[in-house]
N, C-alpha and C positions, 0 to 999 in steps of 0.2 A: 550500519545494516540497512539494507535495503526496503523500501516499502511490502514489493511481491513477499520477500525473505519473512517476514513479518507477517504477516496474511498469513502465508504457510505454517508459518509454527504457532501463530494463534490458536488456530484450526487445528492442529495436533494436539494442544495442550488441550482442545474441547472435543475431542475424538471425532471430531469431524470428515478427517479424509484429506487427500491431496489431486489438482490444486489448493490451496485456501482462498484466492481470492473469490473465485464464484460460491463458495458456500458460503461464506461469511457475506458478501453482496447480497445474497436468497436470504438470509435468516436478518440480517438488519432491517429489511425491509416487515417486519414483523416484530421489532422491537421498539424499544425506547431507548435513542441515543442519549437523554441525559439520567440513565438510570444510571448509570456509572462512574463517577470523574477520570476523568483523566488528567495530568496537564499534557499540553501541546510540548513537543521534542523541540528543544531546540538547543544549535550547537552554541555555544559560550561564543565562540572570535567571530560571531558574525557573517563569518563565511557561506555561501549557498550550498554546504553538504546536509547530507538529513542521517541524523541514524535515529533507529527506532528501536535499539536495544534497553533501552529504558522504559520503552513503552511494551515491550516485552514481559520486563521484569516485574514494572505496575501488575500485568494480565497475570502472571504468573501467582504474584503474591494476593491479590483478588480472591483469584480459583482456589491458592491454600486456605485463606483465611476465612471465606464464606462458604468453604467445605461442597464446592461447585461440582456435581459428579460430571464428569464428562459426555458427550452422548453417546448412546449404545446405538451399535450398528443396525439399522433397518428400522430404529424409532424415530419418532421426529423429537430432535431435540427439544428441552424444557425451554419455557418462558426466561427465564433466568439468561441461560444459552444465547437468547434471542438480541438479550437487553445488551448481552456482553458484547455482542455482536458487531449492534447498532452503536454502543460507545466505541467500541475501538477503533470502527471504520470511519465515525466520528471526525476521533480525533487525527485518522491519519490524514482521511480528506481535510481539514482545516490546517492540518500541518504543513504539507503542500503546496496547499492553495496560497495561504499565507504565505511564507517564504516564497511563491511566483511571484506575488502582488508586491512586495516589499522591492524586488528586486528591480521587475519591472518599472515599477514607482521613479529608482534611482536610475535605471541605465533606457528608458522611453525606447524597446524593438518595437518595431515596426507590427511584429506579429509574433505568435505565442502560439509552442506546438507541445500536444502532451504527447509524451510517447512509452513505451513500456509495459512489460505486463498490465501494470497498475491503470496504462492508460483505456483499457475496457469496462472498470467500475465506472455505472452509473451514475453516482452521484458524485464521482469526480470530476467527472465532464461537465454535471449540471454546475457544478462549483466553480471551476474553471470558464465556463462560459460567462456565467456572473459576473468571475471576478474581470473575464475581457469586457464585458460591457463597462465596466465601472470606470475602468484604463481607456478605453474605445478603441480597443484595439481586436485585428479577429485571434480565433484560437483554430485552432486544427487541430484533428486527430486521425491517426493513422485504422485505416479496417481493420476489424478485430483480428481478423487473421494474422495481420499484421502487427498488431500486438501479443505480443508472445513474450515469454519468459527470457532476458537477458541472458541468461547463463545457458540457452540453448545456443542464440546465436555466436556468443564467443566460443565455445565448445565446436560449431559446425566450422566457424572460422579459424579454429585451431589446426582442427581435423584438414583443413585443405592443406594449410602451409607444410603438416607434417607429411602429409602422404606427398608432398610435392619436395621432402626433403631438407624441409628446410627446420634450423635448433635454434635454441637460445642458450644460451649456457645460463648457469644458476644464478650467475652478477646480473 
């Protein structure tokens, strides 16, 4: 599962709205990211994939447990909300960031580019930029605008091939 994927449903499960990344970015900035634990996602073999359906499931089981109310529409969400916020964006930023660092560590590019929805959170970049200085390596990121939601652009690039005629079949 995807980092944005994850934002979004965070954000739903705290009745917050859609997208999730910028509301959850606004309210962690007013929280306490270690009010929370999390642990960091990580895959078993190693490999540079990320899911965050674990870190899902954490949020999820959280909000049951601590009997979390969600926020109501036109209130500013509770303290609690905030704190949930600031942990969860936490952990995705260090989850990321880390798994860059690691990678780069083994394979020495030249230069390091964040891209994707995800790439407009704040303190992902401030993370990412860190963790370029540390490698000395530079980091780039794409204009906001230019970070958009994934599933729009495969969607828009669906949309061309079809109106141009063109299938796949089911294999």
């Amino acid at each position: 599962d995807a980092a944005g994927e994850a934002f979004d449903k965070v954000a739903k499960m705290l009745g917050l709205g859609y997208p999730g990344g910028p509301i959850i970015e606004r309210l962690a900035r007013e929280g306490d990211a270690r009010s929370v634990r999390f642990s960091i996602p990580r895959m078993g073999d190693g490999r540079p994939d990320f899911s965050f359906s674990g870190l899902k499931t954490a949020v999820s089981k959280h909000v049951r447990e601590t009997a979390l109310q969600p926020a109501k529409s036109g209130e500013e969400p509770s303290q609690a909300i905030k704190n949930l916020a600031a942990s969860f964006q936490s952990v995705v930023v260090r989850s990321l960031t880390g798994t860059m660092e690691r990678l780069a560590e083994e394979y020495r590019p030249k230069t390091l580019i964040v891209a994707g929805g995800v790439a407009c959170n704040n303190a992902l970049r401030e993370a990412s930029r860190v963790a370029a200085k540390r490698l000395g390596v530079p980091v780039y990121f794409p204009s906001p605008h230019l970070s958009t939601d994934n599933a729009a652009m495969i969607a828009a690039a669906g949309t061309v091939k079809l109106q141009a005629g063109e299938r796949a079949g089911w294999d």
